[in-house]
Backbone bond lengths (Angstrom), bond angles and torsions (degrees), N, CA, C in turn:
res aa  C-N    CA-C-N  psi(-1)  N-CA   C-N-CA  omega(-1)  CA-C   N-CA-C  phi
1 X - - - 1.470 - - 1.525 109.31 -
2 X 1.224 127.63 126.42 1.407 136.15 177.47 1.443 105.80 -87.04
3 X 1.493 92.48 118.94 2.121 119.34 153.37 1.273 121.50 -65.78
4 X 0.964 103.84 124.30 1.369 105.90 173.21 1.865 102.06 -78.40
5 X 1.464 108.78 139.08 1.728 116.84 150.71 1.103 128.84 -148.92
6 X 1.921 87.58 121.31 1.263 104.46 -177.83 1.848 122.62 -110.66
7 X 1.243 104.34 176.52 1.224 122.00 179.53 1.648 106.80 -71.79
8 X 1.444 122.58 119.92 1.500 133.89 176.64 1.099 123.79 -87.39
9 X 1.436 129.40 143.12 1.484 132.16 152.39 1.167 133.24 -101.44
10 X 1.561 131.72 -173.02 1.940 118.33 -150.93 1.243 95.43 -90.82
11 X 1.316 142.65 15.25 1.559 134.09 147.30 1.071 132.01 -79.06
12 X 1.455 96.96 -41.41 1.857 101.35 166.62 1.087 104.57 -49.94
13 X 1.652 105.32 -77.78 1.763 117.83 -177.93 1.740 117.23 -32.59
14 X 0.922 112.22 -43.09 2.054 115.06 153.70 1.293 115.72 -44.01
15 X 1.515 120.86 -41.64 1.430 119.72 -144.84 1.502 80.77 -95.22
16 X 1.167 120.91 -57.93 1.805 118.02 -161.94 1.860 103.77 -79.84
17 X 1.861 101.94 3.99 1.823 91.11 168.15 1.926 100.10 -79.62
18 X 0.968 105.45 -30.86 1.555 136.08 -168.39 1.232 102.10 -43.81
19 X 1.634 85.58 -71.17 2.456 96.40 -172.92 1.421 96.61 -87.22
20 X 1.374 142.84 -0.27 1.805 105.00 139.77 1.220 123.90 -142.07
21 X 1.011 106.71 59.77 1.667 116.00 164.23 1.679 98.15 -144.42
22 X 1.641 104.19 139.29 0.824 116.39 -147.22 1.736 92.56 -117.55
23 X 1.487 118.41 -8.36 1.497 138.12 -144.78 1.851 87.09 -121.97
24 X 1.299 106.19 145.54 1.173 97.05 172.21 1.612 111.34 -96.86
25 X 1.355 112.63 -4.83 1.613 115.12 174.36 1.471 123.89 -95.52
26 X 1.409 112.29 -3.05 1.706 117.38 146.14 1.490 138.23 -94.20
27 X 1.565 84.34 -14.62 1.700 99.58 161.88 1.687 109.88 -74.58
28 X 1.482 88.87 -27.64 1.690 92.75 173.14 1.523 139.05 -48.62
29 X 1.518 88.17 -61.92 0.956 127.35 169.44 2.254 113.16 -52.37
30 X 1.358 96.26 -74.48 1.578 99.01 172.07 1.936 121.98 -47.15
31 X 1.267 98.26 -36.34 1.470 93.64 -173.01 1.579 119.17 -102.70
32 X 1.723 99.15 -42.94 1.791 97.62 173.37 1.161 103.40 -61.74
33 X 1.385 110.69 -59.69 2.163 106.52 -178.09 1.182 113.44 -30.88
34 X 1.625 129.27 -43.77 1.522 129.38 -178.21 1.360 114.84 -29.76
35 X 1.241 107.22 -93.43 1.700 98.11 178.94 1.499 110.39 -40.70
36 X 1.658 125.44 -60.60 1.240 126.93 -133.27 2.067 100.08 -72.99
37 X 0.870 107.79 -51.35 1.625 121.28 164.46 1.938 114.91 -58.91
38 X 1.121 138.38 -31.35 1.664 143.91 116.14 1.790 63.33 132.87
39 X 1.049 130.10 77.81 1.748 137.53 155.58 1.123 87.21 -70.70
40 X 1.290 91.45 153.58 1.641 122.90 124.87 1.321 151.96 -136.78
41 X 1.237 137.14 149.57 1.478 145.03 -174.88 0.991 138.17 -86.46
42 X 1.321 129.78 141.19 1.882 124.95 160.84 1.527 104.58 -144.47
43 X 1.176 102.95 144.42 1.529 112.56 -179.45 1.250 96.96 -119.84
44 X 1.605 113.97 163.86 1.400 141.63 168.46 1.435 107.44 -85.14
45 X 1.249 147.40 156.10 1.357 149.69 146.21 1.419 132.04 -138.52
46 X 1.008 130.07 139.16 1.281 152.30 -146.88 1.828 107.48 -131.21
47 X 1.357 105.52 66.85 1.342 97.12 -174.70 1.824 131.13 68.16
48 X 1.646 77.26 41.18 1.766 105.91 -172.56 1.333 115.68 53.01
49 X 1.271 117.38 19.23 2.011 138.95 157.68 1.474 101.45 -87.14
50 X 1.421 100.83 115.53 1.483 101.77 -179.82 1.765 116.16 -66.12
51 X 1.234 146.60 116.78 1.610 131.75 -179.31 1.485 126.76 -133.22
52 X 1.805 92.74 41.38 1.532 130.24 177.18 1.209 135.22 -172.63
53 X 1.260 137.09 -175.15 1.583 115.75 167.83 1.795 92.39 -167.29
54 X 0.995 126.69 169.24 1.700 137.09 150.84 0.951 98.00 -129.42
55 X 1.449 129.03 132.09 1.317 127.71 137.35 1.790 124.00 -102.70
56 X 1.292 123.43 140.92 1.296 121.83 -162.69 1.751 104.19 -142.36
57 X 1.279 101.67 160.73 1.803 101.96 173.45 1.518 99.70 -178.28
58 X 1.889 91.52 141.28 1.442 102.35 -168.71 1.950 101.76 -79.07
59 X 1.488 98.88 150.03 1.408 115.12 150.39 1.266 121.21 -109.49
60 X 1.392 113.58 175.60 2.168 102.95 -171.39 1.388 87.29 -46.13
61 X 0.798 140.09 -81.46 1.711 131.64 -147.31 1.372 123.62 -135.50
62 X 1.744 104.71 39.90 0.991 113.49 174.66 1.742 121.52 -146.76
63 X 1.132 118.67 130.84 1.657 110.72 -168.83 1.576 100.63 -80.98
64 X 1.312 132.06 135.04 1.725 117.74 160.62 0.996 118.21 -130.19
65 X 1.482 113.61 98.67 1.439 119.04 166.91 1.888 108.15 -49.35
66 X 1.840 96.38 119.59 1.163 88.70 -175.82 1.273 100.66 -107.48
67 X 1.599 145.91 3.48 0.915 142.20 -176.02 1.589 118.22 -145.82
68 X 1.368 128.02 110.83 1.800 108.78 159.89 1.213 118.74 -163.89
69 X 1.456 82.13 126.02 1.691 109.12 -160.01 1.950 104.45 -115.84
70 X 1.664 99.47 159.36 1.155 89.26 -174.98 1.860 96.77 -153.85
71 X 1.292 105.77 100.78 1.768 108.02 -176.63 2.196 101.12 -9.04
72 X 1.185 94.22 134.75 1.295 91.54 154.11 1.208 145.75 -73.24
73 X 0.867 119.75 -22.71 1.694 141.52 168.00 1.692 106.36 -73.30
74 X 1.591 123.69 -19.84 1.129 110.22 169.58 1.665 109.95 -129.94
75 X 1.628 112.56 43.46 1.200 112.47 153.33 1.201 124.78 -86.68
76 X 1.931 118.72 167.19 1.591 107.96 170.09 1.883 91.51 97.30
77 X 1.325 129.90 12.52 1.434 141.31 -168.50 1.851 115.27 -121.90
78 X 1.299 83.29 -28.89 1.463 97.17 172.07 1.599 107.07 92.45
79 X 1.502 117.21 7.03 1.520 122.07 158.56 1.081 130.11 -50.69
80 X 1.893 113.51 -27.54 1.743 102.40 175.39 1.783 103.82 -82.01
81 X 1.329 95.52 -10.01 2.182 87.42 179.85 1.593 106.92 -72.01
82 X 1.030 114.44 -28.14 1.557 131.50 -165.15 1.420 110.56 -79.05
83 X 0.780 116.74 -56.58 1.349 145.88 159.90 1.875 122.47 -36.66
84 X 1.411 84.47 -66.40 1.787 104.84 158.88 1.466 111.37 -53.87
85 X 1.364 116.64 -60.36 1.540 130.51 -155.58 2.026 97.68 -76.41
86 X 1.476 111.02 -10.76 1.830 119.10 161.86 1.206 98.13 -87.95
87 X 1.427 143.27 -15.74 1.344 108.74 -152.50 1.628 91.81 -105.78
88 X 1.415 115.86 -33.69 1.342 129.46 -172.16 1.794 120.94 -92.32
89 X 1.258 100.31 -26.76 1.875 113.16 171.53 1.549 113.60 -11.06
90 X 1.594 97.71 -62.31 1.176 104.99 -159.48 1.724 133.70 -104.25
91 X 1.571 80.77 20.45 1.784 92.28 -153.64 2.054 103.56 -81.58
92 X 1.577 86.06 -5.64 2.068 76.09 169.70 1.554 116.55 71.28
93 X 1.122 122.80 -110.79 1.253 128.06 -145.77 1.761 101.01 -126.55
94 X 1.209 104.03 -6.93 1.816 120.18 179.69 1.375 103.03 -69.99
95 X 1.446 114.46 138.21 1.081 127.60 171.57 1.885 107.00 -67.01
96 X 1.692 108.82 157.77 1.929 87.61 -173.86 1.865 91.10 -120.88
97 X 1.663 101.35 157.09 1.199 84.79 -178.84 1.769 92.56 -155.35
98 X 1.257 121.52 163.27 1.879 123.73 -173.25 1.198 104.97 169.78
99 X 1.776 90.99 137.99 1.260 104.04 167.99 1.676 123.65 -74.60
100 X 1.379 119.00 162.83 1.556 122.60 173.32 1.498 100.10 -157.62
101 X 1.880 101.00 154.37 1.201 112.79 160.38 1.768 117.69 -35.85
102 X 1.458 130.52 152.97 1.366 99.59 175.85 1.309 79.67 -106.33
103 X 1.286 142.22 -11.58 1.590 127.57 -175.72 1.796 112.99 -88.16
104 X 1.087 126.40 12.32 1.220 138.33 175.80 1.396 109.52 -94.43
105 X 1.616 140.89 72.94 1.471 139.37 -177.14 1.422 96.78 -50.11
106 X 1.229 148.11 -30.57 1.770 139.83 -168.50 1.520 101.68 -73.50
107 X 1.188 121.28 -39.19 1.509 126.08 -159.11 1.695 89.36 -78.65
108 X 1.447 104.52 -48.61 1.614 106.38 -168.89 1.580 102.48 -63.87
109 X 1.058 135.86 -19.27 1.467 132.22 -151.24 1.484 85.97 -124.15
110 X 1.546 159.61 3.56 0.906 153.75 -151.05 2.096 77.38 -140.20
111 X 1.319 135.62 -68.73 1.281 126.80 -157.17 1.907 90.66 -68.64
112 X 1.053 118.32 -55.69 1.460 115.37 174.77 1.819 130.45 -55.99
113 X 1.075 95.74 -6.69 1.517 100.08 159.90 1.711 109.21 -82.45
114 X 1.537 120.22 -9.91 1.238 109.48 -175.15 1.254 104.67 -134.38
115 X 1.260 103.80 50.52 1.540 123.80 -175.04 1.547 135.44 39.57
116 X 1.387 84.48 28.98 1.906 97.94 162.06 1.473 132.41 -74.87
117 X 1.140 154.20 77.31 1.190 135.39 171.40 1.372 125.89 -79.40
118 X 1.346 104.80 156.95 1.975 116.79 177.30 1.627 96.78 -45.70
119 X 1.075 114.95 157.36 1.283 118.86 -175.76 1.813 98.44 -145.64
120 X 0.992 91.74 -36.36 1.635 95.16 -175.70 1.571 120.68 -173.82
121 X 1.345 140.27 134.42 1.275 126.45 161.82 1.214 134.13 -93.83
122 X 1.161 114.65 165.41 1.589 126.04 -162.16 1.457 131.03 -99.25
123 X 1.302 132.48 90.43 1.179 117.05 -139.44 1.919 109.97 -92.91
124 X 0.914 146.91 111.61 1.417 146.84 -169.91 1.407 105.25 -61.92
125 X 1.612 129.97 108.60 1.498 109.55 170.16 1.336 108.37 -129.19
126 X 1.517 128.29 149.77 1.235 130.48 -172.80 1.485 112.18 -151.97
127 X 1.359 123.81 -179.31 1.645 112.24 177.92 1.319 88.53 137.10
128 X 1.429 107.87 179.24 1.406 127.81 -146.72 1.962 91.18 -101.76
129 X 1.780 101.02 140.84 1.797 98.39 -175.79 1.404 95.18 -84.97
130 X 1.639 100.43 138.85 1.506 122.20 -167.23 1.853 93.97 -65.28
131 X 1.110 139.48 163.72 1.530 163.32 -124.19 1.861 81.03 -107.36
132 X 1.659 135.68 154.99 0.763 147.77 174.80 1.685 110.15 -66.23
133 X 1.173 132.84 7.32 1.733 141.61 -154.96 1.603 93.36 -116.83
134 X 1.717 107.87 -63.82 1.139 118.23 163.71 1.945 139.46 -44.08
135 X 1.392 96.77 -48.21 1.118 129.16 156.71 1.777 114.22 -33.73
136 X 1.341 121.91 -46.68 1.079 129.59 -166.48 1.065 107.66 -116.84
137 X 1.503 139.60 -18.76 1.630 126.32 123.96 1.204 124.26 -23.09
138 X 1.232 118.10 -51.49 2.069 127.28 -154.32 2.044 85.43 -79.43
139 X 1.641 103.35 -50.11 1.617 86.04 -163.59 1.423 96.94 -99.25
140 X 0.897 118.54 87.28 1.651 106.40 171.07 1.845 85.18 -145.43
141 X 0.977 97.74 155.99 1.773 105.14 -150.08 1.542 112.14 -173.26
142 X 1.167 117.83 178.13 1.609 123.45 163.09 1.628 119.26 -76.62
143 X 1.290 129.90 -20.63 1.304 134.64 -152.19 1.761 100.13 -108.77
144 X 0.975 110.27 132.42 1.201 115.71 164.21 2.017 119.99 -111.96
145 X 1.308 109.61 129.16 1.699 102.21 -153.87 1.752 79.40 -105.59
146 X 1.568 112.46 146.92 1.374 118.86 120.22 1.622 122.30 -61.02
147 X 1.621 103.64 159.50 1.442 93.73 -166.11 1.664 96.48 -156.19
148 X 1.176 85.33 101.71 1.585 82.02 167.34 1.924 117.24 -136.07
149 X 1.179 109.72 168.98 1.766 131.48 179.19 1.552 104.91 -29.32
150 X 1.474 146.27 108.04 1.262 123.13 179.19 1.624 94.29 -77.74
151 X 1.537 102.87 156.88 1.302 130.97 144.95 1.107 131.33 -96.91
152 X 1.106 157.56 132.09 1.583 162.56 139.10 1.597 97.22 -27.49
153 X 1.274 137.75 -67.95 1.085 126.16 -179.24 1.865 139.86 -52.89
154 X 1.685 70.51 -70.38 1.774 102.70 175.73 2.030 96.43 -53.11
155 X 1.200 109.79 -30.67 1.431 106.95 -156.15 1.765 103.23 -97.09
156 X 1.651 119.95 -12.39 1.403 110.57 -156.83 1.401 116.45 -66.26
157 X 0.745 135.06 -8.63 1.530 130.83 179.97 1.287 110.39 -68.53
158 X 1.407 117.58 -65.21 1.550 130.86 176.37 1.503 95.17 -61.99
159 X 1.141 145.07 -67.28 1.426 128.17 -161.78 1.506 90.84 -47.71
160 X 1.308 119.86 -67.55 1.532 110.22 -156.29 1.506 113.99 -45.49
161 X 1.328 107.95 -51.62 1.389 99.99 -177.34 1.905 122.87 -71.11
162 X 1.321 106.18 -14.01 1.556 107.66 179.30 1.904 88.31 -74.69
163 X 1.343 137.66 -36.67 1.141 130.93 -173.42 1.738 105.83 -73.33
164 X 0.996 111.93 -57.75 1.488 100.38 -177.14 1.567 111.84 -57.99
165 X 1.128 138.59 -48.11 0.876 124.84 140.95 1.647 153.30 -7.54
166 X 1.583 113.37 -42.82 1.095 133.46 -179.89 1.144 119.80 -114.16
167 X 1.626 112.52 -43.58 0.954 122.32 -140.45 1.642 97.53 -107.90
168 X 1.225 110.66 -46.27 1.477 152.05 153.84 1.293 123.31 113.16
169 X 1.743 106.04 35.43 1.507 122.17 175.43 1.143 107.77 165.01
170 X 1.486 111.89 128.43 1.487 148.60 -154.28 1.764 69.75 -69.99
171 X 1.932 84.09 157.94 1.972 108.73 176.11 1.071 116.37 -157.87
172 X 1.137 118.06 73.03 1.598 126.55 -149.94 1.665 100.28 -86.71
173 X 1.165 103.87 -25.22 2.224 105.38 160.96 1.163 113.28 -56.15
174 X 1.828 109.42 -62.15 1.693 103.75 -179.60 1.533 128.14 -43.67
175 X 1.558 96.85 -50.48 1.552 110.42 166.86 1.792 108.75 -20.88
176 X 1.577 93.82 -79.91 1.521 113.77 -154.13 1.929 95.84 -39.29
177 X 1.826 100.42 -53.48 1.090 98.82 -163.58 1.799 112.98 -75.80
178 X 1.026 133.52 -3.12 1.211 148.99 171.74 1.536 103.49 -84.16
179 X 1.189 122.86 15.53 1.512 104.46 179.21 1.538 86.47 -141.75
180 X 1.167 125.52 15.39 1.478 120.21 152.32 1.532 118.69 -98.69
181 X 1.051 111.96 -36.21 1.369 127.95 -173.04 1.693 109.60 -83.61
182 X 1.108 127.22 -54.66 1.600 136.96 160.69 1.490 129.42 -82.53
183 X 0.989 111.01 164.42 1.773 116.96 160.54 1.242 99.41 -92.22
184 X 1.597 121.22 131.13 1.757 124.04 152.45 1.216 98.69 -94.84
185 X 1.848 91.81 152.10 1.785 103.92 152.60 1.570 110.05 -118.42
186 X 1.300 122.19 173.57 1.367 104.40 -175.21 1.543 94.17 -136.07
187 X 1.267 145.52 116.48 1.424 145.59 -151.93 1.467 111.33 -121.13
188 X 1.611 121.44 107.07 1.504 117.05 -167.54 1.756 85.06 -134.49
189 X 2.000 84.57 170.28 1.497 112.55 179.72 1.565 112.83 -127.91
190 X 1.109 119.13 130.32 1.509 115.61 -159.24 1.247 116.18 36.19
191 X 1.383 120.30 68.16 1.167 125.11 -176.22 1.539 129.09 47.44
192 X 1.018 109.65 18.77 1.654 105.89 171.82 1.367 97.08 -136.41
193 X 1.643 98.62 155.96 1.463 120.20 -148.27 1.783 98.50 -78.53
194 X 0.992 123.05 140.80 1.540 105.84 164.96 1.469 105.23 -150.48
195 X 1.521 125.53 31.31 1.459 136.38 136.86 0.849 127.85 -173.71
196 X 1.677 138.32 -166.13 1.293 121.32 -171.36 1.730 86.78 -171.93
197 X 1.290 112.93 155.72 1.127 122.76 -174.85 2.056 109.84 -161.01
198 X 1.480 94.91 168.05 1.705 101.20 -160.88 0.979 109.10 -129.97
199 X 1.704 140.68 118.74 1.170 117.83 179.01 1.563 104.93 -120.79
200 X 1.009 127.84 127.54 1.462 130.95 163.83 1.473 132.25 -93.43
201 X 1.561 111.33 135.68 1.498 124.92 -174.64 1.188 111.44 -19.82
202 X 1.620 115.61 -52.66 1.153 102.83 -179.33 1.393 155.48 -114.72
203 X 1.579 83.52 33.89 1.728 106.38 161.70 1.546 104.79 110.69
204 X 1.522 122.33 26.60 1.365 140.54 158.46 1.433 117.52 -71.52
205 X 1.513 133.19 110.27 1.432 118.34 145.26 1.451 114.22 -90.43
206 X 1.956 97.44 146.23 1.258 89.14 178.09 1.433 119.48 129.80
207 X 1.413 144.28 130.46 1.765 112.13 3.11 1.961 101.30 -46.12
208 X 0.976 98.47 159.12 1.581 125.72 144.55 1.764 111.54 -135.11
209 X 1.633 103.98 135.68 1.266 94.75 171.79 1.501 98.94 -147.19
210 X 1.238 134.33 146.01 1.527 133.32 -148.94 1.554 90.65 -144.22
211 X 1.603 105.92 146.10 1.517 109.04 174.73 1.777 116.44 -93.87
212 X 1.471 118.02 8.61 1.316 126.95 154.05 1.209 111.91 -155.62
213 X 1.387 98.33 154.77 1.572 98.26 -179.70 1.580 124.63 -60.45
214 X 1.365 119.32 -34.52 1.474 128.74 174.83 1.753 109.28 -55.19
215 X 0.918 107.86 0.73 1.600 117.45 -171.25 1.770 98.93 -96.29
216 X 1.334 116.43 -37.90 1.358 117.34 -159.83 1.523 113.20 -56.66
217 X 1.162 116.27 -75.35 0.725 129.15 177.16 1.724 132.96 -13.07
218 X 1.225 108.97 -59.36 1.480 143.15 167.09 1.529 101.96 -47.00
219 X 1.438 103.53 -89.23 1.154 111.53 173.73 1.680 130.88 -37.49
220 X 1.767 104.49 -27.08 1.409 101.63 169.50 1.317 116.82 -79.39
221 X 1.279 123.43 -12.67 1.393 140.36 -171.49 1.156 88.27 -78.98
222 X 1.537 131.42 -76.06 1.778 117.34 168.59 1.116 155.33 -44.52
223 X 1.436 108.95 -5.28 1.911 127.86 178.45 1.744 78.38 -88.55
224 X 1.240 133.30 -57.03 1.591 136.21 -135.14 1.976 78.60 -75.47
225 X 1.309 139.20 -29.55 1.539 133.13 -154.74 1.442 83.21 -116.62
226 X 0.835 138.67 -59.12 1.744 122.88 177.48 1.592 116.17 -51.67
227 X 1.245 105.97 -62.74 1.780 102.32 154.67 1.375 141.53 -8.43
228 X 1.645 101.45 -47.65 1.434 126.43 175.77 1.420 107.84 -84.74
229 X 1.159 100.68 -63.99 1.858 121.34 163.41 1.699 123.94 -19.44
230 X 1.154 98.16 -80.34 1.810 105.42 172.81 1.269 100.30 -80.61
231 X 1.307 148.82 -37.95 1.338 128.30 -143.47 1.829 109.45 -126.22
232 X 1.392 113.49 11.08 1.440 122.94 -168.99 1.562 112.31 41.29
233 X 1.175 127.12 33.46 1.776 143.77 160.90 1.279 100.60 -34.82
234 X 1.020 134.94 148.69 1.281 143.92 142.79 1.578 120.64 -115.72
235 X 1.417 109.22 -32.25 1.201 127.05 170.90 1.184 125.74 -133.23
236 X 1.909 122.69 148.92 1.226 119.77 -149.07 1.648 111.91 -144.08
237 X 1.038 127.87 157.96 1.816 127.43 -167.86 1.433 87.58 -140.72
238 X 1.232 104.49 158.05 1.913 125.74 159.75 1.363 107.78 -175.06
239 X 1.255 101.17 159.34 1.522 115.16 -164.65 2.184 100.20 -107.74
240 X 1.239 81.99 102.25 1.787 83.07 -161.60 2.125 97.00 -93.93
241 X 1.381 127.41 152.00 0.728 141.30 -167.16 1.782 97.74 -80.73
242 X 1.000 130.91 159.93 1.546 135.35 -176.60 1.279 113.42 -68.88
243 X 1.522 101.01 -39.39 1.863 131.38 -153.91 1.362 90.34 -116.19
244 X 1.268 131.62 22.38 1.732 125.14 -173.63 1.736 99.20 -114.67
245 X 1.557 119.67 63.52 1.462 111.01 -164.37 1.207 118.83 -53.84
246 X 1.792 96.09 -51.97 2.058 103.16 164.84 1.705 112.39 -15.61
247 X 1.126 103.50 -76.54 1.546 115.43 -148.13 1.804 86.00 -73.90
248 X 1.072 129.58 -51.89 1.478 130.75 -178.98 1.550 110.23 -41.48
249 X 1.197 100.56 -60.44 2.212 108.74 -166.92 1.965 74.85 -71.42
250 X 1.064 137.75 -57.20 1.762 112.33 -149.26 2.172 93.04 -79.82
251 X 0.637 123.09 -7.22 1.170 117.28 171.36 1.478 106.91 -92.20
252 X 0.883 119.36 -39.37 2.081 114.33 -172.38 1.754 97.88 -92.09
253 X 1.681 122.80 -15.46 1.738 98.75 149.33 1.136 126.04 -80.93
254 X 1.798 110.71 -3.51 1.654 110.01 -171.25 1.502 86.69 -83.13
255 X 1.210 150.34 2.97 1.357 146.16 178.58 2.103 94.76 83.53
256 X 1.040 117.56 24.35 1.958 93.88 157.24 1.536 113.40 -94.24
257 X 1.257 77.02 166.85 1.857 96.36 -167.74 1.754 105.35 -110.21
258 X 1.628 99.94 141.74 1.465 105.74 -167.33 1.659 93.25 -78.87
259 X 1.045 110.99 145.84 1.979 105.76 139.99 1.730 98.07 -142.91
260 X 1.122 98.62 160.58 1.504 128.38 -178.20 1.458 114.67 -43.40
261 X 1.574 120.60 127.69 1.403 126.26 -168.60 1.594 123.83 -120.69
262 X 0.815 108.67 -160.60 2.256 102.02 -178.55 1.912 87.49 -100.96
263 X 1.026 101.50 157.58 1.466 123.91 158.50 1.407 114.51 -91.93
264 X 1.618 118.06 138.77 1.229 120.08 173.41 1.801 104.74 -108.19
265 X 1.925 106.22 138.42 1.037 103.69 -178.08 1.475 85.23 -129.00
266 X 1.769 106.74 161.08 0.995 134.91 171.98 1.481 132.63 -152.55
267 X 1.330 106.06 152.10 1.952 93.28 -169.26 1.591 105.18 -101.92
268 X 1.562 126.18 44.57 1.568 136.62 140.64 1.558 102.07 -160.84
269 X 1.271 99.27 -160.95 1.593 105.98 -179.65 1.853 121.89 -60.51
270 X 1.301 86.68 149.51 2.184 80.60 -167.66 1.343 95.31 -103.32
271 X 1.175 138.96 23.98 1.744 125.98 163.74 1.419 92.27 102.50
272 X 1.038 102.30 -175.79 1.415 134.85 -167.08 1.439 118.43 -90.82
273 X 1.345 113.24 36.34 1.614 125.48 -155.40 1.748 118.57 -64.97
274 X 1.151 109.01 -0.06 1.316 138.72 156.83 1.638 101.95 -61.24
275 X 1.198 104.76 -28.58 1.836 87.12 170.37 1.069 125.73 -153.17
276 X 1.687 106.06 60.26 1.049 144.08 -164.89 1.769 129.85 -150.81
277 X 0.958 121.95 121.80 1.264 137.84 171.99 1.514 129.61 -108.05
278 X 1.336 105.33 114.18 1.828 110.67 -173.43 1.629 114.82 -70.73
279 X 0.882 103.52 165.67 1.618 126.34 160.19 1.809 125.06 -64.73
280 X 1.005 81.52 -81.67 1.531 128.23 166.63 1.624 148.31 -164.30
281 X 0.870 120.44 156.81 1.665 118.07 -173.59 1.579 112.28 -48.59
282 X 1.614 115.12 -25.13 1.319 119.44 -172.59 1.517 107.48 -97.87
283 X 1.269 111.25 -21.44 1.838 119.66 149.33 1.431 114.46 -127.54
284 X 1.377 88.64 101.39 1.589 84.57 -176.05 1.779 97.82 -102.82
């Protein structure tokens, strides 16, 4: 039986943040980001019943499928290839890159037929922010940061390049829309920038992206006390890289707990994720 797939708008994309997210800050994330990040969509349909979706959005030079899902009851049809093959068609000369279950062999064997590989996994950590005493154990270090308010504007140069760098392509959309939704800080040494970090209302770190690794650490110790600070946090999540030990060992002495995350695949190198910290799987 043939699916129809078509091209979506920010109601759909509402409606399917709706039936699976259960959080109101990944519904956040999937549907306000829509416009504000310039996504785009395609759904599967089944008798004008939506029973899929892709969501995707360009970076300077990189496409990222940030989303693709496919009802369970109508997998095994060949809708997530279809689906995939809308989200990526047209991306040209862009490098491609998406998250997936890593315990799902179809997803892995479906992004690797189009020359995606695992690149790295994502580790989920969360738990209660260690006491302000503690806090200043974890960041106390050699480095001393200036620290001021990021801007999206005032700040794009250095963001871009701490992202290509890390990330492995400047995102000057995410930015914009990341500075409505979070507080940035922007953390330099003799006046030049050498990280930047995000904290959200509701107990999100993240992006963080640092111009050496000896920097991480510290600085993660300060999103976790600013967190508390501006936003009365008590408790905190981030999406830590597998291979990101920095941010891993200062997060598992702040007392958070790992659980299991998406894998990011890509068809070349994924940045420097060693000194780097995600958001989430839907902004990674």
């Amino acid at each position: 039986m043939s699916r129809a797939i078509e091209p979506a708008g920010l109601d759909e994309v509402r409606a399917y943040a709706i039936r699976r997210f259960p959080d109101t800050f990944s519904r956040g994330l999937y549907a306000d980001g829509f416009e504000a990040m310039e996504c785009r969509a395609w759904v599967a349909r089944d008798e004008g019943t939506a029973i899929g979706i892709a969501l995707a959005r360009d970076l300077e030079t990189e496409r990222f499928v940030a989303d693709l899902y496919v009802e369970p009851s109508f997998r095994g049809e060949g809708i997530g290839r279809r689906l995939l093959d809308a989200a990526i068609g047209d991306a040209q000369d862009r490098s491609l890159a998406a998250t997936c279950d890593p315990g799902d062999p179809a997803a892995i064997a479906l992004l690797a037929k189009r020359g995606l590989a695992i690149r790295e996994t994502i580790l989920r950590l969360s738990g209660e922010i260690p006491k302000d005493d503690d806090l200043l154990a974890l960041a106390a270090g050699d480095y001393r940061f200036g620290i001021e308010r990021l801007d999206p504007a005032i700040h794009a140069f250095a963001l871009a390049q701490l992202d290509r760098e890390t990330r492995g392509s400047a995102r000057e959309s995410e930015h914009r829309f990341l500075a409505t939704v979070a507080s940035g800080i922007v953390f330099s040494i003799d006046d030049e920038a050498v990280g930047y970090a995000y904290l959200s209302p509701s107990g999100q770190i993240g992006p963080v992206a640092v111009a050496s690794g000896a920097y991480l650490a510290q600085i993660f110790a300060y999103a976790m006390a600013a967190l508390r600070r501006e936003h009365g946090a008590s408790w905190c999540t981030a999406a830590v890289p597998a291979g990101n030990l920095r941010a891993l060992r200062t997060a598992l002495r702040a007392g958070l707990r790992i659980q299991a995350g998406p894998a990011l695949a890509s068809d070349g190198p994924a940045g420097e994720l060693a000194r780097y910290v995600a958001l989430d799987a839907l902004l990674f």
